[in-house]
Structure formats: C-alpha cells, structure tokens
C-alpha positions as a Python dict, from the first residue, in 0.01 Angstrom:
ca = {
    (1, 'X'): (0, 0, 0),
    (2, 'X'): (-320, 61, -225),
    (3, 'X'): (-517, -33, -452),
    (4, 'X'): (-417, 148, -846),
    (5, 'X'): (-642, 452, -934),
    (6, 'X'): (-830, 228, -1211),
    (7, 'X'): (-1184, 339, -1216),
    (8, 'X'): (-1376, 623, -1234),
    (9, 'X'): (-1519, 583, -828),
    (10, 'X'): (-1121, 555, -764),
    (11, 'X'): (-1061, 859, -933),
    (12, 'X'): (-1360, 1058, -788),
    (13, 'X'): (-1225, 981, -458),
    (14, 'X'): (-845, 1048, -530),
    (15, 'X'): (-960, 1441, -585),
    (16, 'X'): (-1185, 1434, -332),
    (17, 'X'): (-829, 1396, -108),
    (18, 'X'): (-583, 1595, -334),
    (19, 'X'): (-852, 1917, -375),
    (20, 'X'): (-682, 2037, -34),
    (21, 'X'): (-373, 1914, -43),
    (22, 'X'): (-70, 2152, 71),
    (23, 'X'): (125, 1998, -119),
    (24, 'X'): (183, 1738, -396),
    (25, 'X'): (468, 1533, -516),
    (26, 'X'): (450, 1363, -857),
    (27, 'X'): (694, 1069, -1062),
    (28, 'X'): (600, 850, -1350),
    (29, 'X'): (661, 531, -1504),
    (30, 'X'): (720, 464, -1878),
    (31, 'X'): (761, 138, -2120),
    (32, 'X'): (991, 280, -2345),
    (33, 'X'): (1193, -90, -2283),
    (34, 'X'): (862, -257, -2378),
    (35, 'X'): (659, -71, -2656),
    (36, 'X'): (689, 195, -2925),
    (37, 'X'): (648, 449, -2951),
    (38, 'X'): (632, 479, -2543),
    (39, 'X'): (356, 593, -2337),
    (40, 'X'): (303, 709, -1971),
    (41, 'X'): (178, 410, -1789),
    (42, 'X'): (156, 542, -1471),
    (43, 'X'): (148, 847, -1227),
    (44, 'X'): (300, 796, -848),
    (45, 'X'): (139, 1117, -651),
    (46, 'X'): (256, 1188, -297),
    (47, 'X'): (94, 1471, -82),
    (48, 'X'): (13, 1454, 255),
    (49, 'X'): (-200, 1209, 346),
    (50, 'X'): (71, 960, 130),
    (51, 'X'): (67, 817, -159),
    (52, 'X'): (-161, 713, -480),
    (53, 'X'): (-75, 554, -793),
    (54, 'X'): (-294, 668, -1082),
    (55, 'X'): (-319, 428, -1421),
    (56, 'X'): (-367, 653, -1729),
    (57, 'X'): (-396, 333, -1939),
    (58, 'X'): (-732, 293, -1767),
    (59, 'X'): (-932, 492, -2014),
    (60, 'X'): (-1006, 801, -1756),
    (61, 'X'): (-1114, 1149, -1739),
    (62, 'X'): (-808, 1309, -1650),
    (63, 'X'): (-874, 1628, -1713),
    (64, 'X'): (-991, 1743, -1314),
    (65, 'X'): (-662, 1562, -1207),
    (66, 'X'): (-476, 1762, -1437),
    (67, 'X'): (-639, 2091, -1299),
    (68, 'X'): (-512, 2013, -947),
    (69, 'X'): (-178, 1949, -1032),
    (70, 'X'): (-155, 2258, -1200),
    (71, 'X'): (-252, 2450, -902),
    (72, 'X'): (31, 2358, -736),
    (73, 'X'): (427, 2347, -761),
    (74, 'X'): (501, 2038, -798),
    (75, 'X'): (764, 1848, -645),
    (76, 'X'): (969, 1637, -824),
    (77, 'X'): (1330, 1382, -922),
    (78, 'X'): (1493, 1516, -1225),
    (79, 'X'): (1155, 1602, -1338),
    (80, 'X'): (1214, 1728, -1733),
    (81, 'X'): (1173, 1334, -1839),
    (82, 'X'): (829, 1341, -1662),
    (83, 'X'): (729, 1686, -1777),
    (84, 'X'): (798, 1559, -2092),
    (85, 'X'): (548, 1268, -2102),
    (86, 'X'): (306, 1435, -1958),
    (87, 'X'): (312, 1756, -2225),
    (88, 'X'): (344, 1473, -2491),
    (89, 'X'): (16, 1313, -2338),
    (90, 'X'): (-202, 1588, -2236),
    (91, 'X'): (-45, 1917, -2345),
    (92, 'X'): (35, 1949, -1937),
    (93, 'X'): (226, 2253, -1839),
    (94, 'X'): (295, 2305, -1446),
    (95, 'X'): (247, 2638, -1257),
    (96, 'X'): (586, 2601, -1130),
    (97, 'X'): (801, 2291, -1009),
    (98, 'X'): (1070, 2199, -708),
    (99, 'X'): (1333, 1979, -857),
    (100, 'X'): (1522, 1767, -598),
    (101, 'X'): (1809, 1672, -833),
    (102, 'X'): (1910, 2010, -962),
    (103, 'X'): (1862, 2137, -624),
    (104, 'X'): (2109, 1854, -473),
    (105, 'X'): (2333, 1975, -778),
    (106, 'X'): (2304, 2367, -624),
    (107, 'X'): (2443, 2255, -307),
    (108, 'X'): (2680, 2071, -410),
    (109, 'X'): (2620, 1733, -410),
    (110, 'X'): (2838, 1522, -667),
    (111, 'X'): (2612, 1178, -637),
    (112, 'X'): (2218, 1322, -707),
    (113, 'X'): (2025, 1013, -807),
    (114, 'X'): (1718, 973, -552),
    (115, 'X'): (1895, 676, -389),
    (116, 'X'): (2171, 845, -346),
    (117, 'X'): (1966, 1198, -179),
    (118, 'X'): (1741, 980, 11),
    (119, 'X'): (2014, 761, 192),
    (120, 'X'): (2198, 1138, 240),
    (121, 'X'): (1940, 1358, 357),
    (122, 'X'): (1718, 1064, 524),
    (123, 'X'): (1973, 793, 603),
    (124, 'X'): (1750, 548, 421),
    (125, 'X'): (1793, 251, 204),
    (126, 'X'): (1567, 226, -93),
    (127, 'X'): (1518, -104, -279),
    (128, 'X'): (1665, -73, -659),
    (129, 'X'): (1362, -246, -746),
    (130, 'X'): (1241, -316, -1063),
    (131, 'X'): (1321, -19, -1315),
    (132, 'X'): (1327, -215, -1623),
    (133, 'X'): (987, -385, -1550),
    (134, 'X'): (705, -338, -1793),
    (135, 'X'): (503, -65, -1682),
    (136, 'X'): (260, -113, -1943),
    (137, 'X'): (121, -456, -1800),
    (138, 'X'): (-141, -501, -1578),
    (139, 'X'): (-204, -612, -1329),
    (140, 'X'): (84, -406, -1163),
    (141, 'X'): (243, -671, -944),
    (142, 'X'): (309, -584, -579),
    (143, 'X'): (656, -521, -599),
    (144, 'X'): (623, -267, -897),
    (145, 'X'): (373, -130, -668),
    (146, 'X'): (553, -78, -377),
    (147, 'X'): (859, 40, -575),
    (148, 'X'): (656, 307, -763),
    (149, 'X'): (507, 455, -438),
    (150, 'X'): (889, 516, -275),
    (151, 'X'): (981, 690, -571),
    (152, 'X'): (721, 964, -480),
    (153, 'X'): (726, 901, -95),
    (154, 'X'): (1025, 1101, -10),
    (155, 'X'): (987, 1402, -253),
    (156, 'X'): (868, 1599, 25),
    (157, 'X'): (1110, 1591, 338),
    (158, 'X'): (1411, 1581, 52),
    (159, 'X'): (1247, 1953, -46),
    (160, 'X'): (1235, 2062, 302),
    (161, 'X'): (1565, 1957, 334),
    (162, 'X'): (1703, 2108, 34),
    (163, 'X'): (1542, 2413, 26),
    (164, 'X'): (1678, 2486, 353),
    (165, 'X'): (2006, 2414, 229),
    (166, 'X'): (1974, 2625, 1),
    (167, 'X'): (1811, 2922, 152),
    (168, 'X'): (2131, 2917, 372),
    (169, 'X'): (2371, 2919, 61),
    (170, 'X'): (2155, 3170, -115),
    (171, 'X'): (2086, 3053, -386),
    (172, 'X'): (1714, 2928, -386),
    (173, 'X'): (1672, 3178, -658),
    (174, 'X'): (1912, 2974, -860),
    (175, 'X'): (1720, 2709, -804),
    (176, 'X'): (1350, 2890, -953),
    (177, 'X'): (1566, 2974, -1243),
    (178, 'X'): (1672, 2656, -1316),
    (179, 'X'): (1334, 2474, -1250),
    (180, 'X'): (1166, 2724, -1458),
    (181, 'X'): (1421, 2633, -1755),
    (182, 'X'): (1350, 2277, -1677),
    (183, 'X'): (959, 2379, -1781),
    (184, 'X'): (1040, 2612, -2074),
    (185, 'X'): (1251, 2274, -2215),
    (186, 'X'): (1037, 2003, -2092),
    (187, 'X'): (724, 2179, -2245),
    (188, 'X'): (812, 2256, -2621),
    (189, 'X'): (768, 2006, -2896),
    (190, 'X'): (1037, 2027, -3169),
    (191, 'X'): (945, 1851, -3468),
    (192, 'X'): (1227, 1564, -3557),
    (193, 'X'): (1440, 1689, -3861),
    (194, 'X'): (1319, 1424, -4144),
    (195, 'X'): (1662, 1471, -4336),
    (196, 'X'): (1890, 1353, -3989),
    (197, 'X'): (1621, 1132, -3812),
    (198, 'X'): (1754, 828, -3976),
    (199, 'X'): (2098, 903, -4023),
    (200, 'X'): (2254, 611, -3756),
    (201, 'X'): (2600, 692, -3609),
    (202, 'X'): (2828, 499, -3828),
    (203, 'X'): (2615, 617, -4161),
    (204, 'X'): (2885, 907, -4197),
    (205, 'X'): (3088, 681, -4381),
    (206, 'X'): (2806, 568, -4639),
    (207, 'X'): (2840, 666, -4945),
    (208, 'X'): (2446, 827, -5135),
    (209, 'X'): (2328, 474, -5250),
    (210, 'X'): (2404, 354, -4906),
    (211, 'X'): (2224, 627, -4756),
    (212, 'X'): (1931, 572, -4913),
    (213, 'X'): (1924, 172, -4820),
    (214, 'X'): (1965, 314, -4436),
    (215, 'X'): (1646, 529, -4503),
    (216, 'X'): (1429, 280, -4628),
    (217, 'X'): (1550, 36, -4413),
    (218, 'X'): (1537, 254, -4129),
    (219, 'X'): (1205, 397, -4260),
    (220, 'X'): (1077, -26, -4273),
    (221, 'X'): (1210, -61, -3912),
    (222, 'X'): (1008, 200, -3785),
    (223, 'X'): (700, 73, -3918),
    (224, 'X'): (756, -265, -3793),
    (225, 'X'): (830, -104, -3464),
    (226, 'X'): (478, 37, -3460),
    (227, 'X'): (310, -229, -3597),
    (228, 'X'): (462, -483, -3291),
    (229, 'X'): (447, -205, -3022),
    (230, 'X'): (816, -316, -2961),
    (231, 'X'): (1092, -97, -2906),
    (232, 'X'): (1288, -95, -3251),
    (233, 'X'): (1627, -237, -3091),
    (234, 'X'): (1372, -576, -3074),
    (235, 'X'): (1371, -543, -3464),
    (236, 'X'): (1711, -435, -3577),
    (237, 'X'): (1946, -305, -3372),
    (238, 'X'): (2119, 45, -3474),
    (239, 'X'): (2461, -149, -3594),
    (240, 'X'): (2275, -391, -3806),
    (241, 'X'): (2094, -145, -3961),
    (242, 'X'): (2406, 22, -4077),
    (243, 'X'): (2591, -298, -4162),
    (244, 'X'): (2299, -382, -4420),
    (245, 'X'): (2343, -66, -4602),
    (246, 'X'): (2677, -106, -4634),
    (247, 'X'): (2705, -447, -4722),
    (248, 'X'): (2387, -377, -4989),
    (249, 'X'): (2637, -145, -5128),
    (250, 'X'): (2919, -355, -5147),
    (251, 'X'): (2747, -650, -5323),
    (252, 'X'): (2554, -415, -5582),
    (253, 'X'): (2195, -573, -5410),
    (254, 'X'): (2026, -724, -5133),
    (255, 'X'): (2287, -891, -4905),
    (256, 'X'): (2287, -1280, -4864),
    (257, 'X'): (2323, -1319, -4474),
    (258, 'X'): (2016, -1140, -4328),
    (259, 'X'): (1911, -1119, -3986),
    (260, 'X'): (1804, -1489, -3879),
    (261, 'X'): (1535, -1385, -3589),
    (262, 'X'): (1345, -1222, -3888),
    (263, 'X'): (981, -1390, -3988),
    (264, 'X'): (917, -1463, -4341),
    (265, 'X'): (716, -1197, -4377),
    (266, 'X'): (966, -924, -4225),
    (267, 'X'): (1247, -1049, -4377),
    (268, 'X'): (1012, -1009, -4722),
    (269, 'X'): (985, -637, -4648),
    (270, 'X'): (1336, -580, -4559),
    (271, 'X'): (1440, -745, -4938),
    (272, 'X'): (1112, -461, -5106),
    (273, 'X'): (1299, -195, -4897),
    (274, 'X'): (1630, -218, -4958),
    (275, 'X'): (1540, -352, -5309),
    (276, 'X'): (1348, -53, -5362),
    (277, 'X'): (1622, 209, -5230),
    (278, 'X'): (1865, 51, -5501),
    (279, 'X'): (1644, 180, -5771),
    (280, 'X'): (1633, 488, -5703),
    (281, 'X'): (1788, 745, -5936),
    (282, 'X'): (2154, 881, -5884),
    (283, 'X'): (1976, 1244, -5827),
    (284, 'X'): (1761, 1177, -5594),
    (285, 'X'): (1982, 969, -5398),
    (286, 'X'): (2022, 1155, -5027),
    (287, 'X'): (2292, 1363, -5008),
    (288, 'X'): (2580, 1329, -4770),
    (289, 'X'): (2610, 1572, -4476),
    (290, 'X'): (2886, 1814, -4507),
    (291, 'X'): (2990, 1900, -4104),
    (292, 'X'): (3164, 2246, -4147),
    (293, 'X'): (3335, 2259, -3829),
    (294, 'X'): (3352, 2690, -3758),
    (295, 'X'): (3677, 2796, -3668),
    (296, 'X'): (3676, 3025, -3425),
    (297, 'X'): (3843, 3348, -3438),
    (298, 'X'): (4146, 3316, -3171),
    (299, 'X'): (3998, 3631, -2953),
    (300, 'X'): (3735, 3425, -2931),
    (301, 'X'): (3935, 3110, -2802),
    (302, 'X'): (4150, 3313, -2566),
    (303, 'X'): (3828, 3481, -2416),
    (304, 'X'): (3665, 3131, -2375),
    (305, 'X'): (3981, 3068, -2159),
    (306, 'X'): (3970, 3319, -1960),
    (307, 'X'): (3587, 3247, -1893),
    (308, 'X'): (3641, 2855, -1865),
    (309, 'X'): (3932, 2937, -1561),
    (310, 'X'): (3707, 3180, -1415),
    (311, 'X'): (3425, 2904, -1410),
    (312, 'X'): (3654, 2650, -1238),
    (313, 'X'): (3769, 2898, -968),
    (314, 'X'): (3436, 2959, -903),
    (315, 'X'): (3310, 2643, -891),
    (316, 'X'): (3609, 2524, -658),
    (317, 'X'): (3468, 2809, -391),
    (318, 'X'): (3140, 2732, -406),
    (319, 'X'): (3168, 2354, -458),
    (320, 'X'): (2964, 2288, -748),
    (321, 'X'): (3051, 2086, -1055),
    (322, 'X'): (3202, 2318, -1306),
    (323, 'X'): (2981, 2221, -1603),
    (324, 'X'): (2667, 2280, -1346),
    (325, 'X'): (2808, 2664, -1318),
    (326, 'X'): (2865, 2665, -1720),
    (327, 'X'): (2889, 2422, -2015),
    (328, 'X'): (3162, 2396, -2274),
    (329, 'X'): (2901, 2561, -2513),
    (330, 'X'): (2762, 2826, -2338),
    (331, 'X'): (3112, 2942, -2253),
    (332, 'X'): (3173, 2973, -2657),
    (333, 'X'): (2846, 3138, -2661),
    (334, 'X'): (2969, 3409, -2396),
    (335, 'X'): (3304, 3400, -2589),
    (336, 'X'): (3155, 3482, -2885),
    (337, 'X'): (2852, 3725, -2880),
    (338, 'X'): (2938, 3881, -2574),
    (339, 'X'): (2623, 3945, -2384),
    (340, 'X'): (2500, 3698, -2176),
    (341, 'X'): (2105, 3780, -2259),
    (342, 'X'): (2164, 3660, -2597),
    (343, 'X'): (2325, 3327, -2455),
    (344, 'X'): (2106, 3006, -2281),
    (345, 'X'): (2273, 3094, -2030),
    (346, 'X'): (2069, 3143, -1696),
    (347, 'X'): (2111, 3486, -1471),
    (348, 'X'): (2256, 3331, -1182),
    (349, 'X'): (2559, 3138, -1435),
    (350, 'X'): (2605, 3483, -1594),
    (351, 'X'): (2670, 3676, -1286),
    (352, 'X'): (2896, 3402, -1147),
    (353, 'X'): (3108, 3457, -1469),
    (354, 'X'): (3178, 3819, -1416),
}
C-alpha cells in the first residue's frame, strides 16, 4: 500500500511512471455525505505497475496528470459519476472510456455492481469497506486507503474479461456507443432551472404564499449549507422544509414549534426568511406549476406496443434487461416521431427495434 500523492516530488514521480503506461484505470472518491457543495477528494489510478492514490485537496498542479489521462481510454466502474466530478473540477473530457458496468449490462449480467463483477469474473471477495467515510479528511486512514486502491485494482482484468465477452457476442460496438454517450452526458453542464430548483416533492400541494416560504426557506438553507460546508439534510431535512411552509401558511406567520437542533442565530434567520416571504405581494407570489400531462394520440399508444413487445422478445433472446435494450421513454419517442435519428436513442437499440 502507498503513501497518498500529496506533494509536488510525489506527483513528479507519479508521471514519471504513468508517461508509459499501456494502460490506466481511474475511480474517485467524493464527500457529498460530509460537505457542500461536494468536491473530488481523491483519485484511485491503476495501470500497470499498480496502483496510486492522488489527493487533489493537496493544492497541486494537475494539469500534466490531466494530459496523461487524456491520452488514454480510460478504464472505469459506472464511470458517468466520476466523469462528472472531474468535468465539474477541471473541465476534464476523456479521449474515450471502457465502462465495466455497462459492459457487464451488454452481456447480460443482472447484478453489475463491482463486488458483484469482481467475485464473478475473478472469484474474489472485496471488503464493503468504508463508502460512507469522509473522504475529505486527512490523514486518509489505512483502511480508506486500502479500500480506495481495490476499487481501481481490478478495472483491468474485469476489461479483459469483458471485452472478450463481448467480442464473442458482438456487440463491443454497442459497447463504444454506449461509453461514448456516457462522455457526451457526463461532460455537459446544464444550468439548474431557478424556477424548479427549490420546488421539494410534497410542495405540489402548496398553495403561492406557501411557495414562496419554501423558496426563501429553501433559498436560507442553502446558504447555511455553504456557510457550514455540511450537506443540507444536516440543516433541514427535505420534509421539514415543506412542513414549515405549510404550517407558516396555516397559522397566517412564523410557526411556533421550530426545529430544536437549530442555534440561536439560525433559528433567527429562518424567522427573517420566512417572515420576509409572508410579505411579499399577492403578484409576485410564485406561481404554481401547471403539469399538462400530453395525451397521446392512440396510433401512437398502439405503436409504442408493438415496439415495447418487440423490445421484450428481443431482450429475452439476447438476455439483456429490457429497459437496457430501450426505456419506457425512448419507446414513446420512437412511437411518436418515427425516426430513430431524431430519438436518444443509440444505433445499436434502434436496429434491435426493427
């Protein structure tokens, strides 16, 4: 086990070993249980001479790293989660990746998490080990460690594996198309909508005023959130939220029982928030979120029948699962405009469905 890529001599030497590698495997590690927003706390690399852990709370250069990886096609375990913290930290796109858990799904495996493909494919054990630890904290101990270097360790022989598995189906260029979709989604930053971001499940049955206390309290939560670096379930949970809206309605101001666990002064700003939402004007108040559910024209319906039996007999023959070969939606979407190009549906799903 080594030492955590922490300094810049570390570092220098880490490319020094991956500036030939063959290969390279790649996982991360988040605190999204531990801090807000969350960050990527740390990078588990595999290649051939094993396996190094890089810190990018360190304060590094990663820039060089960053280079190599993108040389390569990168393998990795239901990698769109860690594509997506790395765009989010350093605008990283891959050249191309090898995804172990959509390629178990290709070949029909119905249980795809990496314990589950290692024990399979390797007839090993791995240790659960300690996913809801705080990555953010350092010193790493040597359990995190030693957990965070198996999750990159077997990346390799599971590709072998797989892709000769599914060179003898046929269907590794399934496979390219799907990683490559993996990238196109993993790698494109959609801005959060600011009229739905704080609308809570449950806040359908608000009425405008109590829409507006869920937004400023909502708006308040986030802001605490930041200010503790604490994920905001610490600060109110979703429910509460809601509950407080509702109730500020009912009562006409700012409910008597609040949260208990609050400080002074955060129970101060909860009052100013929800104090200041009851003020504000009846039109100005948010408005309420008409769902217009389309009804669909019953050609429509009876073609998305036709296509959704088709799916399942063709996912019986090949043994995959049937929402794998097609979702709900993008059987509608065939339904309805026809041609597949115009659908998100993939190449290899359209031709199945002919």
């Amino acid at each position: 086990m080594g030492a955590v890529i922490d300094t810049p001599e570390r570092l220098a030497e880490a490319l020094t070993e991956l500036e030939h590698a063959s290969w390279l495997g790649i996982d991360t590690e988040a605190d999204s249980l531990h801090a807000y927003p969350e960050k990527l706390c740390l990078m588990q690399l595999s290649h051939p001479g094993g396996e190094l852990l890089v810190d990018p709370l360190a304060g590094l250069d990663l820039s060089p790293l960053l280079v190599i990886l993108g040389r390569h096609t990168l393998l990795l375990h239901g990698g769109d989660y860690d594509l997506r913290l790395m765009y989010r930290s350093w605008r990283f796109v891959p050249r191309a990746i090898f995804d172990t858990m959509s390629a178990a799904r290709l070949v029909g495996c119905r249980r795809f998490g990496l314990t589950d493909l290692v024990h399979k494919f390797l007839g090993l054990t791995l240790e659960k080990g300690p996913q809801k630890a705080n990555w953010g904290q350092r010193p790493l101990t040597p359990r995190m460690t030693a957990y965070a270097e198996a999750d990159a360790r077997y990346l390799k022989p599971m590709q072998e594996q797989l892709s000769a598995e599914l060179a003898r189906l046929g269907r590794l260029e399934w496979h390219r198309e799907v990683c490559e979709r993996i990238v196109k989604d993993a790698t494109q930053l959609t801005p959060p909508d600011l009229n739905l971001v704080w609308r809570l499940r449950g806040s359908h049955a608000l009425d405008r005023q109590g829409l507006a206390v869920l937004r400023a309290v909502w708006k308040w939560r986030e802001e605490e959130a930041v200010r503790a670096n604490r994920p905001t379930f610490h600060i109110l949970n979703h429910e509460r939220v809601v509950e407080l809206a509702a109730a500020a309605v009912r009562w006409g101001t700012v409910p008597h029982q609040l949260p208990r666990h609050l400080t002074p002064r955060r129970r101060q700003g909860l009052v100013q928030a929800i104090e200041s939402a009851m003020t504000i004007p009846p039109d100005e108040l948010p408005e309420k979120i008409r769902h217009e559910h389309k009804r669909l024209p019953l050609s429509v319906g009876r073609r998305a029948a036709v296509l959704r039996e088709k799916r399942d007999q063709r996912a019986a023959e090949l043994s995959l699962d049937p929402s794998f070969v097609a979702s709900r939606t993008q059987l509608l979407e065939l339904a309805e405009l026809g041609d597949w190009t115009t659908t998100s549906l993939m190449s290899w799903q359209a031709e199945l469905l002919k």
